[in-house]
matplotlib code that plots the C-alpha trace (Angstrom):
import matplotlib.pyplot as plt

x = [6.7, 7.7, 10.9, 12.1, 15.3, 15.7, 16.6, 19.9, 21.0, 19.0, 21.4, 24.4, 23.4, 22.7, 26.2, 28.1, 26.5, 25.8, 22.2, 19.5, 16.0, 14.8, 17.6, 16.5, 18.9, 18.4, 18.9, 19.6, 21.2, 25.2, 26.8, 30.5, 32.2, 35.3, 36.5, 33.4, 31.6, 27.8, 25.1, 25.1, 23.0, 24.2, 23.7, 23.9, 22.2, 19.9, 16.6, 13.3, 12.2, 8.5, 7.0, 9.5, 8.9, 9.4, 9.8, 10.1, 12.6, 13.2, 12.5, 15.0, 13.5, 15.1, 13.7, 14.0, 13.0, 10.9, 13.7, 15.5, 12.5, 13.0, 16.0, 14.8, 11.2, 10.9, 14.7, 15.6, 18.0, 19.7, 23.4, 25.0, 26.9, 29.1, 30.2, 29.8, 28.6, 25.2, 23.1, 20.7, 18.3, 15.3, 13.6, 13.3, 16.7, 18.5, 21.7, 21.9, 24.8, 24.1, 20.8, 18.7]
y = [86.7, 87.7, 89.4, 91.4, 94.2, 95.7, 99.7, 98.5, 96.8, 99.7, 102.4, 100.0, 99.8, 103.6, 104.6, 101.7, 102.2, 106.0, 105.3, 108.5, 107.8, 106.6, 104.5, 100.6, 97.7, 94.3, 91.3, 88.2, 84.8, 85.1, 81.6, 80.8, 81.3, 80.2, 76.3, 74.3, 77.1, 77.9, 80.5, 83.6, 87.4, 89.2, 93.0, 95.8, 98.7, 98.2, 99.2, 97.3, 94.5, 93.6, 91.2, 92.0, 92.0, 95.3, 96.3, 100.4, 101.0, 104.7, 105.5, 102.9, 100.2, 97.0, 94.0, 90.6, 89.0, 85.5, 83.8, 84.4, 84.6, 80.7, 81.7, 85.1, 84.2, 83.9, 85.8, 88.4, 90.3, 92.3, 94.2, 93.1, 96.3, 94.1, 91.8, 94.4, 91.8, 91.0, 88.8, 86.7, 84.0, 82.1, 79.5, 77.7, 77.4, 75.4, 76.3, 79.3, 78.3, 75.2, 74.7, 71.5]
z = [22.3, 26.3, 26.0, 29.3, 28.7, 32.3, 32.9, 33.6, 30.4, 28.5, 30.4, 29.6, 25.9, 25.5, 27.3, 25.3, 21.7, 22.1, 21.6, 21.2, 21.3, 17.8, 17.4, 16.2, 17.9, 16.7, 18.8, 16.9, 17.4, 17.3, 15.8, 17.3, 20.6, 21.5, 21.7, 19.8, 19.5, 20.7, 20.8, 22.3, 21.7, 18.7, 19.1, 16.3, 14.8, 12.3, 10.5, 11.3, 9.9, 9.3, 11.1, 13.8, 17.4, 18.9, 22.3, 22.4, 26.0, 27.0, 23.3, 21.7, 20.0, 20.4, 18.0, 17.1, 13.9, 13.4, 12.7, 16.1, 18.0, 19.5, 21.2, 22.7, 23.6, 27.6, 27.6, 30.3, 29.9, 32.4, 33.6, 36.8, 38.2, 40.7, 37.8, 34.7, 32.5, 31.1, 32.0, 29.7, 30.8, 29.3, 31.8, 28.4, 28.0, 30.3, 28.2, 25.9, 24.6, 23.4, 23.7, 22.9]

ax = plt.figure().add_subplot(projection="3d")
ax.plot(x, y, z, "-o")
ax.set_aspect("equal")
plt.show()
């Protein structure tokens, strides 16, 4: 799987969820959204799971499992200072919220 997490959203993570190096944050597929609803990336705590993809950033280990590894596979994520939002795009995904 080619998963990219730039410095930036790392440093946003760590300052926004306290996170110490050894900490284990999974990424998964959130379900819902406002109006009809959608897709989006679900962030939280948690221990690893086998069979997990693992990318270990600045000592925190961010993962996603096989089941949400369609959604995340080819997925950047970054943190745009000018906006203070994050950013998440996969080149195959032409919508992440609703993709095809």
């Amino acid at each position: 799987m080619d998963l990219t997490i730039s410095e930036r959203a790392v440093g946003f993570y760590k300052q926004e969820m306290n996170l110490e190096a050894g900490d284990k944050i999974r990424l998964y597929v959130r379900v819902g959204g406002c109006g009809s609803g959608g897709f989006s990336v679900g962030v939280m705590k948690e221990e690893l799971q086998d069979g997990a993809h693992i990318e270990d950033i600045e000592g925190i280990y961010f993962f996603v499992t096989q089941d949400d590894a369609w959604y995340f596979d080819g997925m950047t994520i970054d943190y745009d200072p000018d906006y203070e939002m994050m950013v998440f795009e996969n080149p195959y995904i032409d919508d992440l919220s609703n993709p095809q």
